[in-house]
LUMMI-803318 format. One record per residue: z, y, x of N, C-alpha, C in turn. Coordinates in steps of 0.1 Angstrom, whole numbers, padded with zeros to 4 digits, always signed. Example, Ala and Ser with C-alpha at 12.3 -4.5 7.8 and 13.67 -1.06 7.14 Angstrom:
<pts>
+0078-0057+0132+0078-0045+0123+0078-0033+0132/+0071-0022+0128+0071-0011+0137+0079+0000+0129/
</pts>
This chain:
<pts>
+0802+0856+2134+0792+0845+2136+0798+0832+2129/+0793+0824+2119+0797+0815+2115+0799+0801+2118/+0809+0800+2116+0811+0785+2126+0804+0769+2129/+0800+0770+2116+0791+0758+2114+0776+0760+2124/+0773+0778+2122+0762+0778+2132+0766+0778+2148/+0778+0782+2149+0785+0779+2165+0781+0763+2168/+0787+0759+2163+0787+0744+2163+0774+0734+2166/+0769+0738+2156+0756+0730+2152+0744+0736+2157/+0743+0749+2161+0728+0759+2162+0728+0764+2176/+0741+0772+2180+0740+0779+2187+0739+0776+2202/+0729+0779+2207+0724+0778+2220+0712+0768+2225/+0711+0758+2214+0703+0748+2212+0691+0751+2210/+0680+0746+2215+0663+0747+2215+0661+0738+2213/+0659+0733+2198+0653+0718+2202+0637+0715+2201/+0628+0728+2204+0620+0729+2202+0617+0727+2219/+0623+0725+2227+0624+0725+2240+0626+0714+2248/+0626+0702+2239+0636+0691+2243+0631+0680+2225/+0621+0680+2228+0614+0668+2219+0620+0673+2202/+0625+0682+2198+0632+0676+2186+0644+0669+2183/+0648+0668+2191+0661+0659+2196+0672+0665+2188/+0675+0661+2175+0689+0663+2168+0701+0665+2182/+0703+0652+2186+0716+0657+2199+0707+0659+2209/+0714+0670+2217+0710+0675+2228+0710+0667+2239/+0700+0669+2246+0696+0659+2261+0708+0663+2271/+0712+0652+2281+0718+0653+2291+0712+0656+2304/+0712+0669+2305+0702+0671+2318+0703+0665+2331/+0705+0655+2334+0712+0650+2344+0702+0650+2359/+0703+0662+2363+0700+0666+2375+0709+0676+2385/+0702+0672+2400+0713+0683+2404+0700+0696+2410/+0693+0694+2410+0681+0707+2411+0667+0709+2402/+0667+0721+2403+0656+0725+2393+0644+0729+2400/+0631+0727+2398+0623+0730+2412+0615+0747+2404/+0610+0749+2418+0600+0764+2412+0587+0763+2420/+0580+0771+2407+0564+0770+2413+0558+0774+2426/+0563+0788+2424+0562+0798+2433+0575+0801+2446/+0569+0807+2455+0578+0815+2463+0583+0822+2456/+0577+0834+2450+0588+0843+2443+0595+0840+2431/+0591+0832+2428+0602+0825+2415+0613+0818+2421/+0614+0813+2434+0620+0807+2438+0633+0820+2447/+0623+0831+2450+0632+0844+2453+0642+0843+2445/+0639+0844+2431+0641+0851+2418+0649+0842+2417/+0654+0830+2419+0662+0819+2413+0675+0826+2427/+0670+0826+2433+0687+0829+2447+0689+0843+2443/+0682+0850+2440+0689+0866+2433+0694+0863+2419/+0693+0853+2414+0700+0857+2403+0704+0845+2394/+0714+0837+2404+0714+0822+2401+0724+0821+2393/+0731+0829+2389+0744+0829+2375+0728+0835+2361/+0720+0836+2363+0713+0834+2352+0702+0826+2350/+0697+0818+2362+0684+0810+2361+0691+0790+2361/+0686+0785+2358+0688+0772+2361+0676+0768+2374/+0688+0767+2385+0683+0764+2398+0687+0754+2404/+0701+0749+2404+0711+0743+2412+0727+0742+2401/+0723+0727+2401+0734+0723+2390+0748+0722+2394/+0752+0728+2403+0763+0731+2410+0764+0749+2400/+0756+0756+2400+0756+0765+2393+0755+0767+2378/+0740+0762+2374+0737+0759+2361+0730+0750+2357/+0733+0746+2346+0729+0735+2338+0728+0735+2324/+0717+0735+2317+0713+0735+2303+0721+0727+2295/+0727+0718+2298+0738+0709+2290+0749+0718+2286/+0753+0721+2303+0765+0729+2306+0764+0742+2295/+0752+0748+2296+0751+0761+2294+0754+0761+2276/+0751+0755+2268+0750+0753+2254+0767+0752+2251/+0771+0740+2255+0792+0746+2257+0795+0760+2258/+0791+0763+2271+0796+0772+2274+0791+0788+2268/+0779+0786+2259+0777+0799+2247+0788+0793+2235/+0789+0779+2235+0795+0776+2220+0808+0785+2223/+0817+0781+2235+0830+0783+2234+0833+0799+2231/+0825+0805+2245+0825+0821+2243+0823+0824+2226/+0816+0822+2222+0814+0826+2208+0828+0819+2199/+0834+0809+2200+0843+0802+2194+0856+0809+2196/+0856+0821+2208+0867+0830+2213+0863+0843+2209/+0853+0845+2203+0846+0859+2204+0846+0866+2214/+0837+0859+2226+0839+0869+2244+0826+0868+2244/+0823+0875+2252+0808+0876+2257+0801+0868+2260/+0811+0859+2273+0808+0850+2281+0818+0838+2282/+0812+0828+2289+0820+0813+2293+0816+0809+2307/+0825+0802+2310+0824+0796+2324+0828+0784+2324/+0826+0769+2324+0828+0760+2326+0830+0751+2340/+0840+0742+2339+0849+0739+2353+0852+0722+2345/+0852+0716+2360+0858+0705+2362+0871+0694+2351/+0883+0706+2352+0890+0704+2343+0904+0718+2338/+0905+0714+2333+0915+0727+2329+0920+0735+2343/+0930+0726+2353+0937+0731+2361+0924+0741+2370/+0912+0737+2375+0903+0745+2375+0897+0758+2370/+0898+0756+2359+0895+0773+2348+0909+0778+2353/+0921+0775+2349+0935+0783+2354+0935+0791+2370/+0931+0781+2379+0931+0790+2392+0917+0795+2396/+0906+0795+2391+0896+0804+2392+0898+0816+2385/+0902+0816+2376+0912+0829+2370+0915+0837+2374/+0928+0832+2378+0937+0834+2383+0933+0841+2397/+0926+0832+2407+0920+0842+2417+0911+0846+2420/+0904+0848+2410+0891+0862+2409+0901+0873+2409/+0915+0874+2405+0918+0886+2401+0928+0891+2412/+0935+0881+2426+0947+0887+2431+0942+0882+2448/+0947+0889+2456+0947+0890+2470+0959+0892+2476/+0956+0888+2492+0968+0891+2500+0977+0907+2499/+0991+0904+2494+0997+0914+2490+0996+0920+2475/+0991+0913+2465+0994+0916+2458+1002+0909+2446/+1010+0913+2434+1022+0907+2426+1014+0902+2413/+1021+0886+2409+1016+0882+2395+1027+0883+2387/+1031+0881+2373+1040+0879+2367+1033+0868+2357/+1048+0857+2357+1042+0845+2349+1048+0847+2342/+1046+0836+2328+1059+0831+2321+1066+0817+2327/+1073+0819+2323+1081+0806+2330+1078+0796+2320/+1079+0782+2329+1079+0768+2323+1063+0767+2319/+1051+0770+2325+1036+0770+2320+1036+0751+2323/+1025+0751+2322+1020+0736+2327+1021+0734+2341/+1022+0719+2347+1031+0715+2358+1024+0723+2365/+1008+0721+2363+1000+0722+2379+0997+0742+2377/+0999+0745+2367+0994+0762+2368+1012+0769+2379/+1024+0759+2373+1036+0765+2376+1030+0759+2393/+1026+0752+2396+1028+0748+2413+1016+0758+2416/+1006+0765+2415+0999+0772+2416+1005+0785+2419/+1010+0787+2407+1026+0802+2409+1030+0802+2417/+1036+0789+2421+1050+0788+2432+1049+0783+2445/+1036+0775+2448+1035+0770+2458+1020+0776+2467/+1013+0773+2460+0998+0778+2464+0996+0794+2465/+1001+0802+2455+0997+0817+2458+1009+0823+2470/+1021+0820+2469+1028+0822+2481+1020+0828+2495/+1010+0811+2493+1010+0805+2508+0998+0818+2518/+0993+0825+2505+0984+0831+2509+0987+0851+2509/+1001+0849+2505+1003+0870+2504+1006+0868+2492/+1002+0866+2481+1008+0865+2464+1021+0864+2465/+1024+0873+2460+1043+0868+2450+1039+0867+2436/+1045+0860+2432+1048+0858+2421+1059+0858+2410/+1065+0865+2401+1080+0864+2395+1076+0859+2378/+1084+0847+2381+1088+0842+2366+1096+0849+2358/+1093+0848+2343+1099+0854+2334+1101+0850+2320/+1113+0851+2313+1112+0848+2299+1103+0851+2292/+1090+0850+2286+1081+0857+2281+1084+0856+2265/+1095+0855+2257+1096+0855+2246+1101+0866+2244/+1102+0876+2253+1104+0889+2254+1097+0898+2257/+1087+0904+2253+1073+0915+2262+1086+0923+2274/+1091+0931+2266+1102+0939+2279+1107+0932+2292/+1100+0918+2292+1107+0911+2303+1094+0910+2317/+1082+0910+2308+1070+0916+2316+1068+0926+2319/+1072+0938+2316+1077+0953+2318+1084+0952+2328/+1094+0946+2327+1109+0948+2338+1104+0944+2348/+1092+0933+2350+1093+0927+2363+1079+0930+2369/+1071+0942+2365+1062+0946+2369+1068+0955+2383/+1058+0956+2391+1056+0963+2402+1044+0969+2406/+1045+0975+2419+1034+0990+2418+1023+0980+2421/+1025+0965+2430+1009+0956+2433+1010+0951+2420/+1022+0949+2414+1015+0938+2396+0998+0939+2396/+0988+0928+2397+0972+0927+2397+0972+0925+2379/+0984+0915+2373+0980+0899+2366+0991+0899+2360/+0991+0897+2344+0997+0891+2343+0998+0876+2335/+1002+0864+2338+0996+0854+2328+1007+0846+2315/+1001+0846+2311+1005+0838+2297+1002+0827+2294/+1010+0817+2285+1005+0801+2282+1016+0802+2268/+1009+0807+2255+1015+0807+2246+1007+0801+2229/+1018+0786+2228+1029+0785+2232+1029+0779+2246/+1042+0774+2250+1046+0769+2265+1041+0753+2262/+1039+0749+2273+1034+0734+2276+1041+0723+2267/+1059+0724+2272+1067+0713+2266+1078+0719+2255/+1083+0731+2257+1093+0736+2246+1086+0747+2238/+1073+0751+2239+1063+0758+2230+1074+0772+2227/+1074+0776+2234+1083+0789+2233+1068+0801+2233/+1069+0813+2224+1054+0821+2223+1059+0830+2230/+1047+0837+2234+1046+0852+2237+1042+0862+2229/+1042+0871+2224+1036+0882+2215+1026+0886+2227/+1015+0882+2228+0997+0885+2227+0998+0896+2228/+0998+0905+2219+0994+0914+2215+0999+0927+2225/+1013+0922+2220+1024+0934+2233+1023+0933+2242/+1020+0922+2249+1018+0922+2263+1008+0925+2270/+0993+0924+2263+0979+0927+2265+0985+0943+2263/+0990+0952+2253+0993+0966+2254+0994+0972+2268/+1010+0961+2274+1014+0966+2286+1009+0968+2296/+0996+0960+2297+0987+0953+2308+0980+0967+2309/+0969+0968+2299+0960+0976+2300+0965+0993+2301/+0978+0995+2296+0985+1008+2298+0985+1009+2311/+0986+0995+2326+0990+1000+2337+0974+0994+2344/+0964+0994+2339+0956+0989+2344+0961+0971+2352/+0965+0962+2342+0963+0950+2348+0964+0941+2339/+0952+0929+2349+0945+0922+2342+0956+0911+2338/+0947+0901+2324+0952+0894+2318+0950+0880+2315/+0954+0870+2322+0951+0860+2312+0959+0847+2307/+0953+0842+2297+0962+0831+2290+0954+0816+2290/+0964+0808+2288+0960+0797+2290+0959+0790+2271/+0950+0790+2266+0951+0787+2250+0952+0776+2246/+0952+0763+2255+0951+0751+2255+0955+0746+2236/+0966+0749+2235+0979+0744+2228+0971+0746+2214/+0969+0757+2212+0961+0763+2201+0943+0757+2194/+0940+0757+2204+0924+0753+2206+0917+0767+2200/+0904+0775+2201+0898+0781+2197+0901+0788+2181/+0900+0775+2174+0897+0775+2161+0913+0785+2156/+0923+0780+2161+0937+0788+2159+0942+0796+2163/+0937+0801+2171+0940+0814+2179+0931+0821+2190/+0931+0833+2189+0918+0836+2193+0928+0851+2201/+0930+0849+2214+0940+0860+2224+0926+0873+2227/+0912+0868+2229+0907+0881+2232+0909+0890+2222/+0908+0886+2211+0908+0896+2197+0923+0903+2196/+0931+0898+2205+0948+0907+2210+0948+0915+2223/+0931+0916+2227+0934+0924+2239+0934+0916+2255/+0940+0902+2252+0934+0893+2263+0922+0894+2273/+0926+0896+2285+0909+0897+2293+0902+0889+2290/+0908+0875+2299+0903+0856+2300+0915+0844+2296/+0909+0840+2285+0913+0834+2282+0908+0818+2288/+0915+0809+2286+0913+0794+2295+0915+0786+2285/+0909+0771+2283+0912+0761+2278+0910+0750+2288/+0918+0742+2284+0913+0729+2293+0907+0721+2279/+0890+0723+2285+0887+0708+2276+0888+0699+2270/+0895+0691+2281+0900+0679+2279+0909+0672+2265/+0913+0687+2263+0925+0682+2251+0914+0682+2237/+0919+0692+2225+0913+0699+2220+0899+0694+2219/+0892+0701+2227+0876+0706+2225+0871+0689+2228/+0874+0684+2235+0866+0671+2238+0868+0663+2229/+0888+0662+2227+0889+0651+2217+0887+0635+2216/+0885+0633+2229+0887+0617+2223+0889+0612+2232/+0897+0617+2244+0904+0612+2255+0890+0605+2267/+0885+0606+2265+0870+0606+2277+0863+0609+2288/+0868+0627+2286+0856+0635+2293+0869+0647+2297/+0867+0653+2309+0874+0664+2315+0868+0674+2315/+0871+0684+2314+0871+0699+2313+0876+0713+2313/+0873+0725+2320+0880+0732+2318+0872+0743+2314/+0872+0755+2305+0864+0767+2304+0872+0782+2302/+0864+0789+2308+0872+0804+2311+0865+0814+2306/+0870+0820+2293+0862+0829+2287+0865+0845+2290/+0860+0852+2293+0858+0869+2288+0843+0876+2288/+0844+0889+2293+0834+0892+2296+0827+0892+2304/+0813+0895+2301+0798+0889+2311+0805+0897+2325/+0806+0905+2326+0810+0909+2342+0825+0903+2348/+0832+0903+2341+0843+0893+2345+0837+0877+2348/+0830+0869+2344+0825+0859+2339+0820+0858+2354/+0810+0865+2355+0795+0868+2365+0807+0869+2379/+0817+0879+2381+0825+0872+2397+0829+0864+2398/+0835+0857+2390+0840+0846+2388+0832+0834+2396/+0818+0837+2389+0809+0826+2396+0804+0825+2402/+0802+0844+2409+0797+0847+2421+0809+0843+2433/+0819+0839+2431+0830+0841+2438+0837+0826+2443/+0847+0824+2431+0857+0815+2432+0847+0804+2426/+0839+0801+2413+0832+0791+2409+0822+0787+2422/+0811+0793+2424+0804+0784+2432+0810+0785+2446/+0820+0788+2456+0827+0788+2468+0835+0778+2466/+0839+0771+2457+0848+0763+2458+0843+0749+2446/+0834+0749+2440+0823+0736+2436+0832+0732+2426/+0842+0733+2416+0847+0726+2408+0841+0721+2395/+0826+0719+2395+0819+0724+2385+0820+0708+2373/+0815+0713+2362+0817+0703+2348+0803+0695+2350/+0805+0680+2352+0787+0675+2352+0778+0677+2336/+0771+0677+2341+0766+0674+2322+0766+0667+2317/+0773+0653+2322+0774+0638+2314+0789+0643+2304/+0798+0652+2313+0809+0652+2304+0806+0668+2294/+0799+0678+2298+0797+0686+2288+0785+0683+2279/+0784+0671+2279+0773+0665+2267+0787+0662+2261/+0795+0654+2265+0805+0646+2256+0818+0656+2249/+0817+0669+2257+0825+0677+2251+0819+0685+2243/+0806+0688+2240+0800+0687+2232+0798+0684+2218/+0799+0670+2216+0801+0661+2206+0814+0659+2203/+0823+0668+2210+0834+0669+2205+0835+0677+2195/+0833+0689+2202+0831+0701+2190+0826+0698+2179/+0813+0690+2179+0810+0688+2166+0822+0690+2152/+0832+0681+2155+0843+0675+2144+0852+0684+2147/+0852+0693+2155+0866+0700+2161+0876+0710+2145/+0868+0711+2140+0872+0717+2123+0880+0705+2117/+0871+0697+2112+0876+0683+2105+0889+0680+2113/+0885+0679+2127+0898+0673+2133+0912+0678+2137/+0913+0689+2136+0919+0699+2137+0929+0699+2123/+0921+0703+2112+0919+0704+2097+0932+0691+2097/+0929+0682+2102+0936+0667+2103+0950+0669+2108/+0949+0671+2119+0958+0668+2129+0971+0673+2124/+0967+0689+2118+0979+0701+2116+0984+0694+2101/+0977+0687+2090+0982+0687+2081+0992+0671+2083/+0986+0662+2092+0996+0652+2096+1009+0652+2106/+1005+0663+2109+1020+0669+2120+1030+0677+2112/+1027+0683+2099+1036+0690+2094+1042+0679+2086/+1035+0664+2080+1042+0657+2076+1053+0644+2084/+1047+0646+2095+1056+0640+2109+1069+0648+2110/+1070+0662+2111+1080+0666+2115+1089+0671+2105/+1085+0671+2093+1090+0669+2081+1100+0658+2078/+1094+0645+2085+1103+0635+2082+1115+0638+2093/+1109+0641+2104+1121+0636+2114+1137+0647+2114/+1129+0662+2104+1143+0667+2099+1154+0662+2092/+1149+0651+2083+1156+0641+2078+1168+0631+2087/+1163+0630+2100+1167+0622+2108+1183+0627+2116/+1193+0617+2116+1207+0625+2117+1204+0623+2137/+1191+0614+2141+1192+0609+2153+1184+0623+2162/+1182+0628+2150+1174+0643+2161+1179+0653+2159/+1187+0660+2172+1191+0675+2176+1186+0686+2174/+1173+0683+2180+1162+0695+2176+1151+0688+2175/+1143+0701+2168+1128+0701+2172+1123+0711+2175/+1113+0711+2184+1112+0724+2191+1090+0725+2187/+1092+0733+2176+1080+0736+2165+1078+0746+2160/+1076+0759+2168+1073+0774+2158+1066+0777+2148/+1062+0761+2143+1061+0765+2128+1071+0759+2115/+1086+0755+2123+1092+0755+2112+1100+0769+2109/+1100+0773+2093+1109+0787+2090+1122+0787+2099/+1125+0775+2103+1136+0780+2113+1141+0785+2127/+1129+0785+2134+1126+0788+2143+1122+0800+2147/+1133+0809+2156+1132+0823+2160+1118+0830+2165/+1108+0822+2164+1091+0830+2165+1086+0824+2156/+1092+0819+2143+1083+0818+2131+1074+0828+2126/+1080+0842+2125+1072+0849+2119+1058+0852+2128/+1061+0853+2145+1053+0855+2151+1046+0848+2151/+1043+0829+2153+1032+0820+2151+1025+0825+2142/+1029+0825+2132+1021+0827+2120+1010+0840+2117/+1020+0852+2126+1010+0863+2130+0996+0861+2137/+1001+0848+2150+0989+0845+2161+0983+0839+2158/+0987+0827+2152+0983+0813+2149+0975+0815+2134/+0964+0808+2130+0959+0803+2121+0964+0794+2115/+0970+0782+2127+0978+0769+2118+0982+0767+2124/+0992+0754+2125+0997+0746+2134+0987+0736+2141/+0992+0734+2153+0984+0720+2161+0994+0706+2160/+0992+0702+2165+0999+0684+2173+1009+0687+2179/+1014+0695+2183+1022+0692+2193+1035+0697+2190/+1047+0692+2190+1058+0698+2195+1066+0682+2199/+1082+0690+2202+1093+0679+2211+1102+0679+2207/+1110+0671+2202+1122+0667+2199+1130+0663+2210/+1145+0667+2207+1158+0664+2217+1165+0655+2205/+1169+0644+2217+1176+0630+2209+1192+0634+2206/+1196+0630+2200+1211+0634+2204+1218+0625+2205/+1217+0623+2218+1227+0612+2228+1228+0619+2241/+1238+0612+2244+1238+0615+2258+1236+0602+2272/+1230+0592+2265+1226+0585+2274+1212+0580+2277/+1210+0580+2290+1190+0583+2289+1189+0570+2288/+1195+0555+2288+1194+0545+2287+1185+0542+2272/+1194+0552+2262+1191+0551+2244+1178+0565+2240/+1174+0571+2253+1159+0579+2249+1151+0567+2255/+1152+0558+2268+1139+0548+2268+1137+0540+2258/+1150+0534+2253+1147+0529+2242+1139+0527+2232/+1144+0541+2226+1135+0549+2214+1122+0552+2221/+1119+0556+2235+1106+0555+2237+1100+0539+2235/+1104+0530+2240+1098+0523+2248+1092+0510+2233/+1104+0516+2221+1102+0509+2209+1091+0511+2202/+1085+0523+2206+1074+0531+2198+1061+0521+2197/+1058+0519+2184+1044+0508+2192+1028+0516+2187/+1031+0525+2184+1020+0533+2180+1019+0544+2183/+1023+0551+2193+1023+0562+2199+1023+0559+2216/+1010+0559+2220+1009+0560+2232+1019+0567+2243/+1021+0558+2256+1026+0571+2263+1017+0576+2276/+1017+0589+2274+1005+0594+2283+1008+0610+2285/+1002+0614+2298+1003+0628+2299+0995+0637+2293/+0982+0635+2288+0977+0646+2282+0976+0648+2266/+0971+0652+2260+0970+0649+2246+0956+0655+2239/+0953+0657+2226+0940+0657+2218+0930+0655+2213/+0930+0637+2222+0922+0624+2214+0928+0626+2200/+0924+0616+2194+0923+0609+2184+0938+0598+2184/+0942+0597+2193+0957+0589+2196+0967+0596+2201/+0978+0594+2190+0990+0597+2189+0991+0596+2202/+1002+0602+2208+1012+0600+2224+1027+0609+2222/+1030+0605+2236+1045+0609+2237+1047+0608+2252/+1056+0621+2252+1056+0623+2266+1072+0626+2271/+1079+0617+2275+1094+0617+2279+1099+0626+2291/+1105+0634+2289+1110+0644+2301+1120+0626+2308/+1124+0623+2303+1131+0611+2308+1119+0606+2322/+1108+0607+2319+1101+0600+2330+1103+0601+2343/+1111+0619+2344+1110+0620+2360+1124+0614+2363/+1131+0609+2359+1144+0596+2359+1139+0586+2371/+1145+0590+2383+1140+0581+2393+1153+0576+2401/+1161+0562+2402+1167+0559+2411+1184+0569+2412/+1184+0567+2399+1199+0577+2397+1195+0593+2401/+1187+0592+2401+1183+0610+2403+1171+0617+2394/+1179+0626+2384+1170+0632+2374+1166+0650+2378/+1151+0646+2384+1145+0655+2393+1136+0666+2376/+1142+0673+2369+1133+0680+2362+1143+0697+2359/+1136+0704+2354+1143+0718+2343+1143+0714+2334/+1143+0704+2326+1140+0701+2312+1150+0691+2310/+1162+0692+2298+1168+0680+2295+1165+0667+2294/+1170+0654+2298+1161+0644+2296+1157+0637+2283/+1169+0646+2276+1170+0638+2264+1156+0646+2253/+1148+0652+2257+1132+0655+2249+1122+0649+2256/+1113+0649+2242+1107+0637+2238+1094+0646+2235/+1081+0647+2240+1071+0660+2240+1062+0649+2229/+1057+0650+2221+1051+0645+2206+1038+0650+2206/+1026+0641+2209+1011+0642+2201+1004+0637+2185/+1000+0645+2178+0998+0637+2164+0984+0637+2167/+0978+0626+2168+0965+0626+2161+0956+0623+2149/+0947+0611+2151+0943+0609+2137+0943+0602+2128/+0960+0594+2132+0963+0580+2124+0969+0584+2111/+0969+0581+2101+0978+0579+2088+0990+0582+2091/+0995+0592+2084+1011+0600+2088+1020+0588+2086/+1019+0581+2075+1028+0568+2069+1030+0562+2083/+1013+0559+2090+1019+0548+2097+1023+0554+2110/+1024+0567+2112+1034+0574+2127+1046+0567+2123/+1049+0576+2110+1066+0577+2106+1072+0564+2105/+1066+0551+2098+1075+0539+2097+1079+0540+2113/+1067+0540+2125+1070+0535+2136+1079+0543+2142/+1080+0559+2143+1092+0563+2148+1104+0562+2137/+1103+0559+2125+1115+0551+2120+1122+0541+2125/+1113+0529+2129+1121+0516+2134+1127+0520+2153/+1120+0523+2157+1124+0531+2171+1139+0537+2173/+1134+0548+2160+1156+0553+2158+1161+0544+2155/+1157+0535+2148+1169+0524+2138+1171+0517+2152/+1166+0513+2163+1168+0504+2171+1177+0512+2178/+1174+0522+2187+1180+0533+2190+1193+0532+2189/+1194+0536+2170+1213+0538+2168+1214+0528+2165/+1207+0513+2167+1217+0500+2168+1219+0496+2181/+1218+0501+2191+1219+0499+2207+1235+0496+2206/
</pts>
C-alpha cells in the first residue's frame, strides 16, 4: 500500500462529511440508533459499530486504519497515551501464575509495570540482556506467556534482533510484543519480523509537535478485537478525538519530518565525535558501534535520538553543560519539532544519586532546527564546561 495513500486517502470518506479536505472532529461521546434492533446490533458488536465513544470513534478510527496499515497489521487500537497501549498489551496476554521476560532498562513507566504492578497480581517477571536472543532462551520457563521488547532501549538504545527472538517465541508458542516508539512506523516495521503487537506511543513520533497524547497497539483483528473486548473498554483509557484529529495532522508530514530529523542528527553527532569533551556516544548508527550491522538490517534509517557520556567526573560540570544549552530544551519526552535533552543527572537529589544509569549521560532529541544552529550551541556549552 502506498504511503502517500496511507496518509492522505486511507480511511477517509469525505463524501461523508461535507467534502471536507481535513477530516471532522467528531466530538461526541454517543451515537444514537433508530431502531431497537439496531441498537441490539450496536451492543453485539461494539468493536465494529460507532456507538459509544468510549469504544468508537470516526476520528479515532481513521488513525487507527492509518497506523495498522503504516505497520502492515490488520488492525489498530488507539489509547490515551503510550504507557496505555504498553500495559493493555501486555495484559491481554498474561494472568495469575504466569512468567514475562523483558529486556532490561525499557522505559521508566513499562520497567515499573515489570517490576512493580505485574508482581502484585501472580506475574513474574525476569529481566534480561536482550542484545543477546540466547538470553531470552535462557530465561524462558514452562509459564513464559510474553515476551517483550523495546528495541532500541529508551536511554542507551541498546537493540534486540527482532527477528530471532520472534523465532523463539513462536517455536514455544509465546506471544510477543515490542514497544517501536524509538523508530516510528516509517523505520521499522517488527510485524514484518514476526512481532505479534507492536506499540507506539503517539505522542512522540506520530503526533509530532509536542501537543497531543497517544498511544496505539497494532496486530491482528483477533488480537486487536480482545484487547478491546477486554483490557480497552474495562479500564477506559481511551484517545479523545480532539487529540486523534491532531495526531492525525501529524502524520500528514511524518515522511518530510522524519526525512529531516535523521539527516540533522547524523550531522549533530558527527560533530560531537570531534569533541575531546565526549566519552561516548551511544548511536547504533555509528560504524562503531557493536549492533551497527544489525540497525541497519532493522532500521530503514536513523531517528533523533541518542546519548552521550561527558567525560568528567563531576556532576557539578554535566549541569553545567546542561544548563548552558540555550537551544535545546530540557524535557522528558521527545518528537516535536524541538530539540531537547534529557540528563540522567536529574535524578541527583540532596547528595543522593538515585538511578542505573551513570550521571554523567546526557539523552539527546534532534528536531527541526538547522544542524548549524544545534551545533554552535552545544559548542559553547562544552567550551563553558571545559572552562569551569
Amino acid at each position: 500500500m502506498d504511503i502517500s495513500y496511507i496518509l492522505n486517502e486511507l480511511g477517509e470518506d469525505r463524501d461523508s462529511y461535507f467534502n471536507a479536505v481535513a477530516p471532522p472532529i467528531v466530538q461526541t461521546s454517543n451515537f444514537a440508533c433508530r431502531t431497537v434492533e439496531a441498537m441490539r446490533y450496536a451492543l453485539q458488536h461494539e468493536a465494529e459499530v460507532d456507538f459509544y465513544t468510549r469504544g468508537n470513534n470516526p476520528t479515532v478510527d481513521m488513525l487507527e486504519k492509518k497506523i495498522a496499515a503504516l505497520e502492515g497489521t490488520e488492525h489498530a487500537i488507539a489509547f490515551g497515551s503510550g504507557i496505555a497501549a504498553v500495559s493493555a498489551a501486555v495484559l491481554s496476554q498474561v494472568r495469575a501464575g504466569d512468567h514475562v521476560v523483558c529486556v532490561k532498562k525499557p522505559y521508566t513507566w513499562t520497567n515499573k509495570l515489570m517490576q512493580r504492578f505485574l508482581p502484585r497480581f501472580g506475574v513474574e517477571v525476569t529481566m534480561v540482556d536482550g542484545t543477546d536472543p540466547a538470553n531470552y532462551l535462557a530465561a524462558t520457563q514452562p509459564n513464559t506467556v510474553l515476551y517483550f521488547l523495546e528495541s532500541p532501549n529508551s536511554f542507551t538504545f541498546e537493540l534486540q534482533d527482532i527477528a530471532a527472538i520472534a523465532a523463539l517465541a513462536k517455536e514455544r508458542g509465546i506471544c510477543t510484543v515490542i514497544d517501536n516508539s524509538f523508530a516510528s512506523p516509517l523505520f521499522q516495521n517488527p510485524a514484518s519480523m514476526g512481532i505479534d503487537l507492536v506499540v507506539h506511543s503517539a505522542t512522540k513520533y506520530i503526533g509530532g509537535h509536542s501537543d497531543a497524547m497517544g498511544g496505539v497497539v497494532c496486530g491482528t483483528r483477533q488480537m486487536i478485537n480482545k484487547i478491546f473486548e477486554t483490557e480497552f473498554m474495562t479500564l477506559g483509557a481511551v484517545l479523545s478525538p480532539h487529540d486523534a484529529w491532531l495526531l492525525l495532522r501529524g502524520l500528514r508530514t511524518l515522511p518530510i519530518r522524519m526525512e529531516r530529523i535523521a539527516q540533522t542528527t547524523r550531522q549533530v553527532v558527527a560533530y560531537l565525535q570531534t569533541r575531546e569533551e565526549i566519552e561516548e556516544i551511544m548511536w547504533p548508527f555509528l560504524p562503531a558501534h557493536p549492533q551497527y550491522q544489525l540497525a541497519k538490517a532493522q532500521m530503514k534509517n536513523n531517528t533523533g535520538q541518542f546519548t552521550i557520556r561527558l567525560k568528567t567526573d563531576k556532576i557539578e560540570e554535566v549541569d553545567l553543560f546542561c544548563d548552558s544549552l540555550q537551544h535545546f530544551l530540557m524535557a522528558a519526552s521527545w518528537g516535536g519539532h524541538e530539540s531537547l535533552i534529557y540528563p540522567a543527572a536529574a535524578a541527583y537529589k540532596s547528595g543522593n544519586y538515585k538511578s542505573s544509569l551513570p550521571f554523567t549521560l546526557v539523552r539527546f532529541y534532534i528536531g527541526l532546527e538547522e544542524p548549524e544552529y544545534l551545533i554552535k550551541d552545544i559548542e559553547q556549552a562544552l567550551e563553558k564546561m571545559k572552562g569551569r
